[in-house]
C-alpha positions in Angstrom: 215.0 -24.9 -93.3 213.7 -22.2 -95.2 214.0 -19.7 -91.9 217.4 -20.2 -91.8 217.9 -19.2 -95.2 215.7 -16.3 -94.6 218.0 -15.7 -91.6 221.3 -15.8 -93.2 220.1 -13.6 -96.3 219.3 -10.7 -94.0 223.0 -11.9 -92.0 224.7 -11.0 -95.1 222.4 -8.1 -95.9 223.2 -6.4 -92.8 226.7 -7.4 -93.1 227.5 -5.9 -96.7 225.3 -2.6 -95.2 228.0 -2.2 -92.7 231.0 -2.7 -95.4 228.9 -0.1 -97.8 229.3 2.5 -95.2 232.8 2.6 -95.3 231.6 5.5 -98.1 231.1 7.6 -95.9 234.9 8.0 -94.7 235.9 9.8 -96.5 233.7 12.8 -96.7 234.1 15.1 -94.4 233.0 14.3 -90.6 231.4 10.8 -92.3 233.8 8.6 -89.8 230.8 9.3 -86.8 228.4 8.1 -89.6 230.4 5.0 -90.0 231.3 4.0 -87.0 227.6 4.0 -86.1 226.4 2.2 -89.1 228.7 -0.4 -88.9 228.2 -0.6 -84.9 224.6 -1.3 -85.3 224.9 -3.6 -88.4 227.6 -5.6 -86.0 225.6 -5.8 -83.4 222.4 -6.9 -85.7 224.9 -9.5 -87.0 226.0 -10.6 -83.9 222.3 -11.3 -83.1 221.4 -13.3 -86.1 224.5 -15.2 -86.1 224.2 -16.1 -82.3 220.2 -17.0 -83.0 221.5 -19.4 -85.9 224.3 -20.5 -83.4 227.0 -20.1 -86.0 230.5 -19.4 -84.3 232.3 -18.4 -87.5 229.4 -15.8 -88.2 229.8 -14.1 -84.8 233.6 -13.3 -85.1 232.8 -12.0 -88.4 230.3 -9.3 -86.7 232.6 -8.7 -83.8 234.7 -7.9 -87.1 232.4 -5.6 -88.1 231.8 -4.4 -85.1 235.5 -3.5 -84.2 236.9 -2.6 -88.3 235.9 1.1 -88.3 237.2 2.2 -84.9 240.5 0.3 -86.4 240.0 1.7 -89.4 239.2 5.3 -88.1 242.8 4.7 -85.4 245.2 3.7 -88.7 243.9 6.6 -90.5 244.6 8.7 -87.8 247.9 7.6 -86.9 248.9 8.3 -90.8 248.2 11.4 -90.3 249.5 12.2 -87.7 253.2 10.6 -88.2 
């Protein structure tokens, strides 16, 4: 029991890392920064969560995953129009 809970801090660790990064938006040129940080921390989710066998956990790092190329798109399209 106590190696889930190890497992699921380090889930949730990873997973606010990859929200934090959304800092880096908006400084200039920090989108490639974010997209990559919140790529791998998805990814490192993913893993955890799929180790654990949690299905809820996995669509939130395909989330995380997926969120700043969304992100990045919206903010693009704004400016654009």
């Amino acid at each position: 029991m106590n190696s889930k809970l190890a497992y699921l801090i380090f889930y949730w660790l990873l997973y606010i890392g990859g929200l934090a990064s959304y800092y880096y938006v908006f400084i200039d040129y920090g989108f490639g920064v974010t997209v990559m940080v919140t790529f791998v921390c998805g990814l490192g989710t993913i893993l955890i969560a799929n180790a654990l066998e949690k299905r809820l956990l996995i669509v939130l790092g395909v989330l995380l995953c997926l969120s700043s190329l969304i992100f990045i798109g919206v903010k693009t399209l704004i400016e654009i129009i």
